[in-house]
C-alpha positions in Angstrom: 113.8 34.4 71.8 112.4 30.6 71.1 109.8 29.8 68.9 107.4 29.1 71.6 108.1 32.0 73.6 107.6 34.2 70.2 104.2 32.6 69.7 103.2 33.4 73.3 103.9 37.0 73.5 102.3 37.1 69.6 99.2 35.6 70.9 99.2 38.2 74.2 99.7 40.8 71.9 96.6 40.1 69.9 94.5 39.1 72.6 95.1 42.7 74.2 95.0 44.1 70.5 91.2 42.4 69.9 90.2 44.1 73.2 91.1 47.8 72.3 89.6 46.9 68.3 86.1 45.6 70.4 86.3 48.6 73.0 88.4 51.9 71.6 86.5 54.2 74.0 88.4 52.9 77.0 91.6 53.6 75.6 94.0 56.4 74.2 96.9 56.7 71.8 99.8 58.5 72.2 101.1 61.3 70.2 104.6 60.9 70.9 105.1 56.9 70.9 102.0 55.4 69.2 101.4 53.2 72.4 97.7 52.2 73.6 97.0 53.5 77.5 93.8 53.5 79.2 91.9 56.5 78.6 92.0 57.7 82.0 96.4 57.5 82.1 97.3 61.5 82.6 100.5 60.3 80.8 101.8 57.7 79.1 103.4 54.9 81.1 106.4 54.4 78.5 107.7 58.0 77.2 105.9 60.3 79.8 104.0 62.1 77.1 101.1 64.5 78.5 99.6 64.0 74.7 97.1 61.6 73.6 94.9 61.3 70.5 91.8 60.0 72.1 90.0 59.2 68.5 88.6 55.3 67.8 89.5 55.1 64.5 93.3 55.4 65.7 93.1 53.3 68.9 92.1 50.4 66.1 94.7 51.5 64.1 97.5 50.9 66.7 95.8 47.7 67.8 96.2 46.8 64.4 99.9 47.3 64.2 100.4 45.6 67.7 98.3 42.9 67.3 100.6 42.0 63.6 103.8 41.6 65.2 105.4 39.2 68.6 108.3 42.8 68.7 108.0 45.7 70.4 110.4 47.3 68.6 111.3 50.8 67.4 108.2 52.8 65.9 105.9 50.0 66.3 102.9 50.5 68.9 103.2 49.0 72.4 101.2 48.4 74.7 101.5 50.6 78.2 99.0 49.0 80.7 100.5 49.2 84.5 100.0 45.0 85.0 99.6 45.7 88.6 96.3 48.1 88.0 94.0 46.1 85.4 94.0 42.7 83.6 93.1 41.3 80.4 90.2 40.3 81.8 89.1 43.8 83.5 87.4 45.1 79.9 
């Protein structure tokens, strides 16, 4: 992954993260995997997990985490918004 490219996906990372920190009602954490959904997901889009923690104070702690780091990787939070169904710009 290129420099660029890494400051890209950082940047769409923290974009997204700023928009669950300004709006944590709209969105959900799950228990299983730590990723952000919409609050209205029935499962999440990335383990299949039925089991959310639907409290503020974690959604911002999750956008925190994602919002630090370009990688998706292992433990960390991810983000697990169906692109096809809502857009950055949609909150």
């Amino acid at each position: 992954m290129t420099d660029d490219y890494q400051q890209q996906f950082l940047a769409f990372r923290q974009e997204w993260a700023q928009r669950c920190i300004k709006n944590p009602h709209l969105f959900k954490t799950c228990d299983q995997c730590r990723s952000i959904s919409y609050e209205d997901e029935g499962r999440c889009y990335l383990c299949g997990c039925y089991r959310f923690n639907e409290s503020p104070e974690f959604v911002i702690e999750s956008a925190k985490i994602i919002g630090s780091s370009p990688f998706p990787a292992g433990v960390m939070p991810r983000l697990c918004f169906k692109q096809k169904r809502r857009s950055p710009n949609d909150t």
